[in-house]
Every structure is written in C-alpha cells, then in structure tokens.
N, C-alpha and C positions, 0 to 999 in steps of 0.2 A: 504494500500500500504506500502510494506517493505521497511525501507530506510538504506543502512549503508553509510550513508553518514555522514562523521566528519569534528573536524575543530582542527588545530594543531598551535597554537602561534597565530591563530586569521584569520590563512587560510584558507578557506574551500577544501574540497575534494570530489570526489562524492564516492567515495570506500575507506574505511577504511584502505584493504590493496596496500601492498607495497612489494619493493627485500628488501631483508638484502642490507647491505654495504657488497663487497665480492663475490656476485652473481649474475653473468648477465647484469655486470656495469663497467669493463674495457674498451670499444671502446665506439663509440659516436652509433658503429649500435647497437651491445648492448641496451644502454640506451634505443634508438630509438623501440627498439622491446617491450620494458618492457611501454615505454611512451604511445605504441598504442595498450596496451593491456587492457584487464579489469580492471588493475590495478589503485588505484588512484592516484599515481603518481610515483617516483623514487626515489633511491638515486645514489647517484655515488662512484666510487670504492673511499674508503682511500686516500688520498689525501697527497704524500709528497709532498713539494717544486721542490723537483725534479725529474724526472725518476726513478725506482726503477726497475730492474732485478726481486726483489725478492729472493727465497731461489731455491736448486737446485729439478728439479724433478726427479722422483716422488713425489707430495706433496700436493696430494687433490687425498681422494680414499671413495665412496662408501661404504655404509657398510650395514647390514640388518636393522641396527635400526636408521640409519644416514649417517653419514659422518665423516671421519677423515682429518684435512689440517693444514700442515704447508706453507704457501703460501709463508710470510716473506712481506705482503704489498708490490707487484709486482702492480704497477700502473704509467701512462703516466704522472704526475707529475700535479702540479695545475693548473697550465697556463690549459693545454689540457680543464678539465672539467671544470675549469672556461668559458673559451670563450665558448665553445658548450653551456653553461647554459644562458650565454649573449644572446649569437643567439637565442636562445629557446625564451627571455624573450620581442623576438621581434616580434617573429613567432606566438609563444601563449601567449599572453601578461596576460588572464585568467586562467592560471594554474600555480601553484607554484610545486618546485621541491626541492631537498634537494643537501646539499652538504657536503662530507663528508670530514676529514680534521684531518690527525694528524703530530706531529713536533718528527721529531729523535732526538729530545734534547729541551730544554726548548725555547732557543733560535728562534728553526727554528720554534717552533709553532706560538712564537709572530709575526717571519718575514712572516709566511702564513696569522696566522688572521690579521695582518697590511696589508697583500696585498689584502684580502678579504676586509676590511673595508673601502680603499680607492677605490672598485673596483663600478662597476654601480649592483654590483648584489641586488637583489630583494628578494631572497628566503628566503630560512632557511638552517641556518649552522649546523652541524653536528662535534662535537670536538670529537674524538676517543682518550677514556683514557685507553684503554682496552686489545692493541692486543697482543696477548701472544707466537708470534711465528717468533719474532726477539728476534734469539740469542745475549745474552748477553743483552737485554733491558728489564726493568722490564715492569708489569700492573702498568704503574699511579696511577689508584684508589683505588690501593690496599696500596696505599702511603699515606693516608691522610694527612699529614702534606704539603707534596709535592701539594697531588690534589689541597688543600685551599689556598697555593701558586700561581698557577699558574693560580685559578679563580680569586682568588684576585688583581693578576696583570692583566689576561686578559678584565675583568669589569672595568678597570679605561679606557678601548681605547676605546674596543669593543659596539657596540652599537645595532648594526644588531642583528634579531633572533639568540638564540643560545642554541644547548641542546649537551646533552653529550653520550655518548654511553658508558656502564658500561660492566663490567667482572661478573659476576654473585659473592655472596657475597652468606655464609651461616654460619653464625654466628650471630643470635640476635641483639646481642651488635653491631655489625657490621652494620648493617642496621641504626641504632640509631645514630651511629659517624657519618654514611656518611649524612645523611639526614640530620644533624644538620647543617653540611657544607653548602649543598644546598641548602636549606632554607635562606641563607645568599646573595643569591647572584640571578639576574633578570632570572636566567633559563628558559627557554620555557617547555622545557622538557628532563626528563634522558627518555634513550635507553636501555630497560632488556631483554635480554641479549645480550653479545659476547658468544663465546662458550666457554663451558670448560677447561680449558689450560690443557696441558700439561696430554692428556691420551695416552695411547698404544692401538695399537689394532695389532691381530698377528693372522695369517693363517700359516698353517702348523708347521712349526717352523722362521720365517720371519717376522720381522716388512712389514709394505706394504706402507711406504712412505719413501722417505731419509733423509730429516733434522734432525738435531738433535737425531741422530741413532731412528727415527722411533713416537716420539714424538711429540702429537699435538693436536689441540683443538677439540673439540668433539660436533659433532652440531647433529641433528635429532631428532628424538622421547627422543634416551637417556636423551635430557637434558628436555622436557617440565616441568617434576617436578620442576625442581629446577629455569627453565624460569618463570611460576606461581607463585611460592615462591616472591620473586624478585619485580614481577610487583606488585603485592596486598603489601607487607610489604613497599612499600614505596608509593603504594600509599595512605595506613593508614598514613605515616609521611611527607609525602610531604607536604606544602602550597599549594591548591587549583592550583594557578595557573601554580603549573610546572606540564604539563601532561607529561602520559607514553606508549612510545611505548613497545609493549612487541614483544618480538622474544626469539623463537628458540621451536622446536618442531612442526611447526604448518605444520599437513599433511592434514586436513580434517577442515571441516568447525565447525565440534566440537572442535576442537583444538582453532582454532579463537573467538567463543564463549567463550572457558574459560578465554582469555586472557582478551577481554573484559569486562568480569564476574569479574577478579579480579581488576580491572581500568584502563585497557589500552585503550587509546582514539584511535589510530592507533598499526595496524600490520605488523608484517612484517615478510616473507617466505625466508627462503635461503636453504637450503638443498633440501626442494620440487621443488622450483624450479630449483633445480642445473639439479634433476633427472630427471623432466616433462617438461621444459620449459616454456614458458609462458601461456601456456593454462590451466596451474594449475591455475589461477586466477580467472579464469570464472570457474574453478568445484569447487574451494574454498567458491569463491563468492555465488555459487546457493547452494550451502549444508549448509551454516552459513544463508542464507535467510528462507529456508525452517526450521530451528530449530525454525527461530526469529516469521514465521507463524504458526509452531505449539504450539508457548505458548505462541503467541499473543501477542508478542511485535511487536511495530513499527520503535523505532531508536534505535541505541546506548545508547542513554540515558536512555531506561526504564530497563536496565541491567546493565549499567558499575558499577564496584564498588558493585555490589549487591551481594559479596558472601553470601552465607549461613553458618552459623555455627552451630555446635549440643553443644544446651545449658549442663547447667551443674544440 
C-alpha cells in the first residue's frame, strides 16, 4: 500500500501536497475549496497587517511554460486569515494548516509575528522573505545580513512553528551563506521556491501585465530547474531538523517525485493549480502514486533525499 503521507514540524499530513502561498488562498471559500480537496492541507494568501489592494491589473497572465504575476501581495490582511484559521482549529481540531505572513518593513513583521504569538493559533507559521513584486521593496533573503537580523530578533519572542519561504538563490557560495544563517536558528522548515523575480514575457510587441512596465516573477515549468537546485542544495546543508518544502514547476506527479527525490518532505502546486483548479490534486496525487508502485516504494521516506549522482 502507497502512502504519501508526511509530517512537517512534527505534524502529520495524509498528502504530501499543498497550494503555493499566492494561489487559491485569498477568500476563506478559496481556502475552503483547496481544505476539501485531495490536498493535504493549505496555506493562506501572504499575510500583511493590513489590507492590501495590491498592484494595478493586469498582473497575473498564463503562459505556455507557466505563469507571469506581479500581484504586489493583494490580501484581506491578518486579522481575516487568522480568525478563519481559529475557526478551522475548532471545527477540525485534527488537521493543521499553515499561515503565511510577511511585514512591509521590519517593524510590521514583529507587530504580525507578536500578534500571531499572542494569538490561540495552533498551526504552522509561514514568514515570507521573498516576494519580488512590491515596487521599491527588496527580497529579504537576498539581504543576508538583514535576513540574520530579523531571525535573530524574531527567535528571542517567537516561539510557535516557524519556516520561511525563500527566492530561489543560484550561486554556490550563496547556498552556503544562507544555510549557515539557518542553521543558527529553531526553523521548522525553508520554502524552495518563490518564483523568479523580475522576468519579461512579450506577445506581439507588448509586455502582457502592467506593473512595473511588464515585469514579474516567473512560476511554471520555466523554473522546476532551478526549484530542484534549491530544495537538494540545502537540503545537503541544512541540520536534519529544518525540513523542505519544495515548489515551483510541479505539473505532473513526476515533477512531485523529483522534488521529493531531492528532500522535500512536503509540496507545493501554484501555477497548476492556478490553471486546473483543484482537481489537479487528485491527478497529481495518483500519477506520483503510480511512479512510487512502479519502483516499489512505499513512503516518502524510501526516496526523499535519495538523488543519484554519476560518479566520477
């Protein structure tokens, strides 16, 4: 009997996957659709302190190998996915959910994770150092100095689960910095990937979104390469106990598998399901089953971590 069933900061799950933060996680019916699907659980949209508009549309378009969006973290503010995550933790007191959470300045992340900390919630937190598509805001973790700042203050409060969602990194040496950082501090787990910042994509002669004349992060197939890169290179340098979700690329139940393959304990779908909906879950789920029966594995575990390499 096949199982992808995981366990993430010591929670279990009975499906491996999940949405990205991003897709399918604005409204509470949203959530709701993604909570009652194959999927093994959620996250919820980005999390500012307060209301967010977001950037002007057009600014999420389709594409053959993906997706292009500058969205600008458009979300109903914390209060909103707090409380529904409450309500959730009364209703299904047996299932845990994620929550996802970033600060438009240093400040507002402490005032989020201080409200998160004093709050009844139960789950697992989600800190987004990543998003690349608020004008004039850098990527965090492309800061290191900045990142080990602000984990460093955030671990003397925080105490709740807590991982981070990363920008994809490709530079070697880059891997090595950030993972040093990490290692420093009670992580549950990093998130590989957010999407690509700052690509173009052009039909005819026309960008095909509006912010920042046309400029935006890049999610789908384009990036699986560099989402694999990512998940395996830190899970070679991580400490054991910070596990890794891996995202971005993931269309087919082969895609799933690799991520697994390179050590991601949990997955997570965002462009697939931006296009299919949530019935992507259950064709994901039964095509990553059927690999795991044809070469006779039973969990997660008799693959994660197990790339292969060509000796020398």
């Amino acid at each position: 009997m096949v199982s992808i069933s995981t366990q993430i900061a010591g929670f279990a799950f009975d499906n491996c996957l999940m949405n990205a933060a991003g897709v399918a996680c604005m409204t509470k019916e949203e959530l709701t659709e993604v909570k009652d699907s194959a999927a093994g659980t959620f996250v919820t949209k980005t999390a500012t302190l307060d209301f967010r508009q977001g950037n002007p549309e057009p600014r999420y378009q389709d594409v053959p190998l993906g997706s292009i969006n500058s969205m600008g973290l458009p979300n109903n503010g914390l209060d909103y996915y707090l409380d529904y995550l409450l309500e959730l933790q009364e209703s299904e007191p047996n299932r845990t959910f994620f929550l996802s959470l970033v600060g438009m300045s240093p400040e507002e992340t402490h005032a989020i994770l201080q409200k998160v900390q004093a709050s009844g919630f139960r789950g697992i937190t989600e800190l987004n150092l990543s998003c690349p598509n608020v004008p004039g805001k850098p990527q965090i973790a492309y800061d290191f100095e900045t990142t080990e700042k602000i984990l460093s203050e955030v671990f003397a409060y925080f105490t709740k689960p807590l991982g981070i969602k990363l920008p994809p990194y490709f530079d070697i040496v880059h891997f090595d910095q950030a993972a040093a950082i990490f290692n420093k501090y009670s992580l549950k787990f990093v998130n590989c990937v957010n999407s690509i910042g700052n690509g173009l994509y052009i039909e005819d002669e026309s960008v095909v979104i509006r912010p920042k004349n046309g400029f935006g992060g890049i999610g789908g197939q384009y990036i699986k390469p560099t989402a694999l890169a990512n998940v395996h290179a830190f899970y070679q340098r991580l400490k054991p106990e910070i596990q890794i979700i891996g995202t971005g690329g993931v269309l087919t139940g082969r895609d799933a598998f690799e991520h697994i393959l390179c050590g991601a304990s949990m997955v997570q779908v965002g462009t697939t399901l931006h296009k299919e909906g949530v019935a992507a879950f259950e064709r994901i789920t039964s095509e990553l089953k059927a690999i795991m029966e044809e070469k006779g594995y039973e969990s997660l575990k008799d693959f994660r971590g197990k790339l292969k390499y060509i000796e020398e």
